[in-house]
C-alpha positions in Angstrom: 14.7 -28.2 -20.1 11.9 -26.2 -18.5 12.4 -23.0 -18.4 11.6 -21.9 -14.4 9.1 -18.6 -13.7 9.8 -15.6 -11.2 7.9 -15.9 -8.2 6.4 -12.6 -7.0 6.2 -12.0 -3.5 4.1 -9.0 -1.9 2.7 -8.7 1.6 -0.9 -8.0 2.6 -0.8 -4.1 2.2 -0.8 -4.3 -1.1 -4.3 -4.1 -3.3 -4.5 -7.2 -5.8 -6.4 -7.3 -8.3 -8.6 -10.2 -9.9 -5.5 -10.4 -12.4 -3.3 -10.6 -9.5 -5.5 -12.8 -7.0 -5.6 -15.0 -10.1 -1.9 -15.0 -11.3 -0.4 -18.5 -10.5 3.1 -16.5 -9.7 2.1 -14.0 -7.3 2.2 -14.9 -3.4 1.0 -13.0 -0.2 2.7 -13.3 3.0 0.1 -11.3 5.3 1.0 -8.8 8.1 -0.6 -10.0 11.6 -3.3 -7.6 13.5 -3.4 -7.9 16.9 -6.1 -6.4 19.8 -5.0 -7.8 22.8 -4.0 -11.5 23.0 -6.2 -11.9 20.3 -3.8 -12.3 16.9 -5.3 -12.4 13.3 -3.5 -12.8 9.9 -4.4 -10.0 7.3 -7.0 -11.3 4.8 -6.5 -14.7 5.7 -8.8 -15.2 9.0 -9.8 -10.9 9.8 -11.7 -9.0 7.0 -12.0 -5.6 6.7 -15.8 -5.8 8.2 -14.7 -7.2 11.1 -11.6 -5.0 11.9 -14.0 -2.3 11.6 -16.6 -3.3 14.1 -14.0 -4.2 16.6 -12.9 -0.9 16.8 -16.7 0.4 17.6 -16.9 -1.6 20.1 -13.7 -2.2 21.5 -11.7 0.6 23.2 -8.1 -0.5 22.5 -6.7 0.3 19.5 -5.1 -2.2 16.5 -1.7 -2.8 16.2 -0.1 -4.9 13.2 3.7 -6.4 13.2 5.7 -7.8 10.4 5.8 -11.2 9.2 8.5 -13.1 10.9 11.7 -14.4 9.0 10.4 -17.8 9.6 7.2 -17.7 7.9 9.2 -16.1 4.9 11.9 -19.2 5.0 8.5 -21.2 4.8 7.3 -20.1 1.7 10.3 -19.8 -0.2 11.2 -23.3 0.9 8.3 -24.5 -1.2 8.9 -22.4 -4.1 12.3 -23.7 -4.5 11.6 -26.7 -6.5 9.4 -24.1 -9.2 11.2 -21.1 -9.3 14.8 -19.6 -10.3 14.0 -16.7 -7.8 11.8 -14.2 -6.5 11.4 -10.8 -7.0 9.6 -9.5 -3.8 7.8 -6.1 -3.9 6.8 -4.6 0.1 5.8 -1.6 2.0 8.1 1.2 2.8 11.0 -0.1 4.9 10.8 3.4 6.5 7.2 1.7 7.7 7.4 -1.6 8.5 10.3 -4.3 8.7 8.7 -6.3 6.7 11.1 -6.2 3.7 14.0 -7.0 6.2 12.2 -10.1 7.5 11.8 -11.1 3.8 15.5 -10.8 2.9 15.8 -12.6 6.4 13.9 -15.5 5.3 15.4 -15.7 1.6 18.8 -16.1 3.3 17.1 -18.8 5.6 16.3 -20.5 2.7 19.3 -20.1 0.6 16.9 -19.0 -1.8 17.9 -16.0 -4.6 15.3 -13.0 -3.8 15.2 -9.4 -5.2 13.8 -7.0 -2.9 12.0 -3.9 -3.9 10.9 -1.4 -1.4 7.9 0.7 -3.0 8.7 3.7 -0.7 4.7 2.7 -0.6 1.9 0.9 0.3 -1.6 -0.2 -1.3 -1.7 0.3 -5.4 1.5 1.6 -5.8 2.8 -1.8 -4.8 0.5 -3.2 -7.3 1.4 -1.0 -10.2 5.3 -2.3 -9.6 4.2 -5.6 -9.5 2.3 -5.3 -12.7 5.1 -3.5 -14.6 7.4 -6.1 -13.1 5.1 -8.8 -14.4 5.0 -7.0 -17.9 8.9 -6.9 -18.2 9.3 -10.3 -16.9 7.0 -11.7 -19.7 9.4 -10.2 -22.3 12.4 -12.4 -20.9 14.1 -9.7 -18.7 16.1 -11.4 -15.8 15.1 -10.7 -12.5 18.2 -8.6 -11.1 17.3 -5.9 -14.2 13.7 -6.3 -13.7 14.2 -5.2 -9.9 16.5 -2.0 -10.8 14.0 -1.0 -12.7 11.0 -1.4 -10.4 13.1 0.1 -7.8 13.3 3.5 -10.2 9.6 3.2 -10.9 9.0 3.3 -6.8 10.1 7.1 -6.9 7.3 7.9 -9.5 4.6 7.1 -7.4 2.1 10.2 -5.8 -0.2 9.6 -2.9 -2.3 12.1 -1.0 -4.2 10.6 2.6 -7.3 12.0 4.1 -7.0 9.8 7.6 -10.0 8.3 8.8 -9.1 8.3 12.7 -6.9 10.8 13.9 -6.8 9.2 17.0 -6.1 5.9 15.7 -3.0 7.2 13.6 -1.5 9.2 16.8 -1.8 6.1 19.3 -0.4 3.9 16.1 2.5 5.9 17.1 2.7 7.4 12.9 1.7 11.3 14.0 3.5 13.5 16.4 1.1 14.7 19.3 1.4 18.1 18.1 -0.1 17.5 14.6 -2.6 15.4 16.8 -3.5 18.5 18.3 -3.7 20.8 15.3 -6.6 18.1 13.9 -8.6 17.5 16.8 -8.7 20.5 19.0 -8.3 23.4 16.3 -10.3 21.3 13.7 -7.7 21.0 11.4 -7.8 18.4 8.4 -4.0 17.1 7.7 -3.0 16.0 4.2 -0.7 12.9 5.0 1.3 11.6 2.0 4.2 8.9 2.0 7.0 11.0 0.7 10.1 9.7 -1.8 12.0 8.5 1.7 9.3 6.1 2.1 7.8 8.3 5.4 4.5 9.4 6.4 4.7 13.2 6.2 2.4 15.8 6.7 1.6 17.5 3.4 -0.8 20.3 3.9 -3.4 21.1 6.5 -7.0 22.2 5.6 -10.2 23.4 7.4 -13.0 21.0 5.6 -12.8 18.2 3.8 -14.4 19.8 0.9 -11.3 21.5 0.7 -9.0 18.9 1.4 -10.6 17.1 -2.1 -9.8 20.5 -3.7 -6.2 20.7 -2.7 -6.1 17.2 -3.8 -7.3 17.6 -7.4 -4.9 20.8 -7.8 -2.0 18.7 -6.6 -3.3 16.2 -9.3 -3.5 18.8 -12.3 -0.3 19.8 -11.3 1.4 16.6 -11.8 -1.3 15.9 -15.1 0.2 18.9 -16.6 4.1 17.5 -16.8 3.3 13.7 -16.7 1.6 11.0 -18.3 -1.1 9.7 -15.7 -2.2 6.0 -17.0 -4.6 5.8 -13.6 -5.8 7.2 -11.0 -6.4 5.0 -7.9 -8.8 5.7 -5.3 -8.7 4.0 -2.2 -10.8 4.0 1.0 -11.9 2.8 4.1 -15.4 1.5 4.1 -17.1 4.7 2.5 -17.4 3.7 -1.3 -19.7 6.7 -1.4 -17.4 9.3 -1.0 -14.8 7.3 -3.2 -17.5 7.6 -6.0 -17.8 11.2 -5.6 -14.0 11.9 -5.5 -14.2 9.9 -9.0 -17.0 11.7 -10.0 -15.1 15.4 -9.0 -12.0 13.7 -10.6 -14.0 12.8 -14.3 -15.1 16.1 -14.2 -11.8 17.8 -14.1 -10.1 15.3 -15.9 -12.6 13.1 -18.1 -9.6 11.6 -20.1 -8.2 9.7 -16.7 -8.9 6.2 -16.4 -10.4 5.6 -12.7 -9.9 2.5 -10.1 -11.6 2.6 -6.8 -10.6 0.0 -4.1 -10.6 -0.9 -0.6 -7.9 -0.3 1.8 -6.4 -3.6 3.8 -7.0 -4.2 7.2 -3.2 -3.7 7.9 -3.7 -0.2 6.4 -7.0 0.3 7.9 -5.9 -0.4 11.6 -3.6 2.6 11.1 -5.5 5.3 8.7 -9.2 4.5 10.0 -12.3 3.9 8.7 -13.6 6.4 6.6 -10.0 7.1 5.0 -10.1 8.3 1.4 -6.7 8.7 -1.0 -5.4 8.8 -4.2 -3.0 7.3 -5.5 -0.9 8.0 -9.4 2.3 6.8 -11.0 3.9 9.4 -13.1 5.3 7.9 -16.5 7.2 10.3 -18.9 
């Protein structure tokens, strides 16, 4: 008898890797853009190159939406035949409905799915879904496998330098007082996803210089009672300043392993081009 695999299931928010992209067990149900009447499918048929040019020249800002129920009930239609179950791994709840419309679609389907909410977005999906991967491969059923990743979620840091104010406010994920605070008084807000899974505003600095600062002492902080395997840094079209923030970060911390990545256009439509975070998991 064949033994069947878990099927992973993410959404487009999250970064893959080549391991990832490449893993015959991992599946992406996108998050839909939208300017206008004119609707794109994250990753699938709107790059991050073109999302970024729209906004230059277009006036109206991006909005995204979850994926339906029905495009969930799709896929797991298909993976029926292959797979026990799924263990799905999605942005914050607090964010986006998209892990309800998954659960949606698995009962659509009458097909057995474990959902995870990261609390997250970006890498820190990614590191569950790796360390989910890792368990899974030493014969750990599914329902354990999610408990666990579901503990991990709350060990994840994350610290946001927004590209776009504006774009964040009219997104509807900033209160038009902090709005005010960063572009009339000049005001450089530290946004982090807290342990509820919300956007918060974490600190507010006068440069950027000093918005990097607070950043690294924030990450000494946590280097000091943790074990950091990596520290991701993730941007919005401006690998130049993601090289020097790994450049300030080898320099504190020469020990830290590095990863620098692209935000997704889901993110990007939000956080704006030019956005620049990190991103750690705290292990014991």
């Amino acid at each position: 008898m064949t033994t069947k695999r878990i099927a992973w299931i993410t959404d487009s928010t999250a970064f893959l890797t080549k391991e990832l992209l490449d893993h015959p067990d991992v599946y992406v149900v996108p998050l839909t853009i939208t300017f206008g009447e004119d609707f794109f499918e994250d990753g699938i048929d709107l790059s991050t190159d073109q999302l970024y040019d729209r906004i230059r020249t277009e006036k109206e800002v991006p909005k995204t939406s979850q994926p339906s129920a029905g495009r969930f009930a799709e896929l797991f239609e298909k993976l029926k035949g292959d797979y026990d179950s799924a263990i799905a791994v999605h942005i914050s709840g607090k964010l986006s409905g998209t892990l309800y419309s998954c659960l949606a679609g698995a009962e659509l389907a009458a097909f057995s799915v474990r959902a995870v909410d990261s609390k997250c977005m970006s890498y820190t999906i990614t590191t569950l879904i790796q360390k989910g991967i890792m368990l899974a491969n030493n014969d750990m059923p599914a329902q354990k496998i999610a408990e666990i990743l579901q503990f991990e979620a709350d060990k994840s840091e994350n610290y946001i330098l927004l590209g776009s104010l504006e774009q964040f406010y009219k997104g509807g994920r900033m209160s038009g007082t902090q709005y005010l605070l960063g572009s009339i008084l000049k005001i450089m807000p530290i946004i982090r996803i807290n342990r509820e899974g919300e956007f918060e505003l974490f600190d507010k600095v006068r440069s950027e210089k000093r918005a990097i600062k607070r950043m690294l002492e924030l990450l000494e902080e946590s280097y000091s009672k943790h074990t950091i395997p990596q520290v991701q840094i993730m941007h919005g079209n401006v690998p130049d300043k993601a090289n020097e923030l790994a450049e300030e970060i080898k320099s504190h911390f020469p020990r830290l392993d590095l990863f620098i990545g692209e935000i997704s256009s889901a993110i990007a439509a939000h956080a704006g081009e030019g956005t620049l975070a990190i991103i750690w998991h705290n292990e014991k």
